[in-house]
Each structure stands twice: as structure tokens, then as C-alpha cells.
C-alpha positions in Angstrom: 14.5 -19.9 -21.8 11.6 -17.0 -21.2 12.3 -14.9 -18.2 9.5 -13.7 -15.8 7.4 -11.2 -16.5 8.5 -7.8 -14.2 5.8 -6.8 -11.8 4.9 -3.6 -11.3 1.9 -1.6 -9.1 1.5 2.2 -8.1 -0.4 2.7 -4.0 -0.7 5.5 -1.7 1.4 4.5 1.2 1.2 7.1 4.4 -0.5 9.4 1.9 2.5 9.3 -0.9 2.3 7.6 -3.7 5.1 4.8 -4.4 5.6 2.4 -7.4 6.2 -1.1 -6.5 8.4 -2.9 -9.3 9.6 -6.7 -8.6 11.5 -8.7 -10.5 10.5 -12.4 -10.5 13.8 -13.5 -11.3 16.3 -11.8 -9.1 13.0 -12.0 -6.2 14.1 -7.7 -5.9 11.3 -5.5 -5.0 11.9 -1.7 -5.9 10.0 0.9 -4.0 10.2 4.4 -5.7 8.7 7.6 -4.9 6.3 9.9 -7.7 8.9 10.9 -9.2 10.8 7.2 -10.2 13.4 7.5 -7.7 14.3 4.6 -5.9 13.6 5.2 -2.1 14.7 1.4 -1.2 15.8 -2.2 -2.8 15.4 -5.4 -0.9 14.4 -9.1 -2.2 10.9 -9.9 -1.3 11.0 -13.7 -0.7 7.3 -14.2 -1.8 5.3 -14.6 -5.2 3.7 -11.3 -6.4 0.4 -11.8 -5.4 1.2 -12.3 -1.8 2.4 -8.8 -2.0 -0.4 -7.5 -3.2 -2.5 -9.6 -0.8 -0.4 -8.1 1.9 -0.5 -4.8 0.9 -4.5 -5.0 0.5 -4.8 -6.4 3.8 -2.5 -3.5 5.5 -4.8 -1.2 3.4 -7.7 -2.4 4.5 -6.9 -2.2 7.9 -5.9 0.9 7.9 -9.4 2.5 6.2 -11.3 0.5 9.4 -8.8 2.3 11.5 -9.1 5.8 10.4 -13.4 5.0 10.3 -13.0 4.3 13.7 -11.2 7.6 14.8 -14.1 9.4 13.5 -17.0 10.8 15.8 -19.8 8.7 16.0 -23.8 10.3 15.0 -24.7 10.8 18.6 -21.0 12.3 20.1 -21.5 14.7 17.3 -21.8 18.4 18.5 -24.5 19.1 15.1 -28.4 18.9 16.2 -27.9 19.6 20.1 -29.8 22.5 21.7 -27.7 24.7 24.4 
């Protein structure tokens, strides 16, 4: 009997980087910091790739977020005359 192949991915969460590890098997997803320390353990009900789909999504999300914080061409203060 073959066992499932661990999962594992590195992302930038709230600007850190964490490594994701999941274990097919036992359904535990592992978050650790840089440094390989486990931050947090908890079973991820899911298949892998929604995961990653969920995590891409959230990312995603987030850049169009942040783009739309930023000043706009015309409300910027560059290329006005006092």
C-alpha cells in the first residue's frame, strides 16, 4: 500500500514568508515560519489543490486591493503648476 505523496509550498503571507506542508494521509496542514518552526497545525478537510486555489485567489485579491489604494494619474501632486 503506497502512501500519499506529502505536499509542500513556500508564500508570502502579510509580508512573511510561511511554508505550507500537508499530509495527504493524516488531512494535517503545517504552517511554519522562515525559519521551519511550526507557527500552527490543523487538518485541512480539502484536496491540495483547493488550497492552493484558495490561497491564489486570497492572493489575488489582495494585489487588486493594494492597486487600488494607490493614487490615481490625475489625484497625483507630480505635473501641477502652483
Amino acid at each position: 500500500m503506497s502512501t500519499p505523496k506529502t505536499c509542500t509550498a513556500t508564500c508570502v503571507l502579510d509580508g512573511m514568508p510561511i511554508t505550507l506542508t500537508y499530509f495527504p494521509d493524516t488531512a494535517l496542514l503545517r504552517i511554519a515560519d522562515a525559519t521551519g518552526h511550526c507557527m500552527r497545525e490543523t487538518r485541512w478537510p480539502a484536496p491540495w489543490r483547493r488550497l492552493l486555489d484558495t490561497l491564489r485567489e486570497f492572493s489575488r485579491r489582495e494585489a487588486e486591493s493594494q492597486l487600488s489604494t494607490l493614487p490615481t494619474k490625475s489625484s497625483s501632486p507630480r505635473g501641477r503648476h502652483a
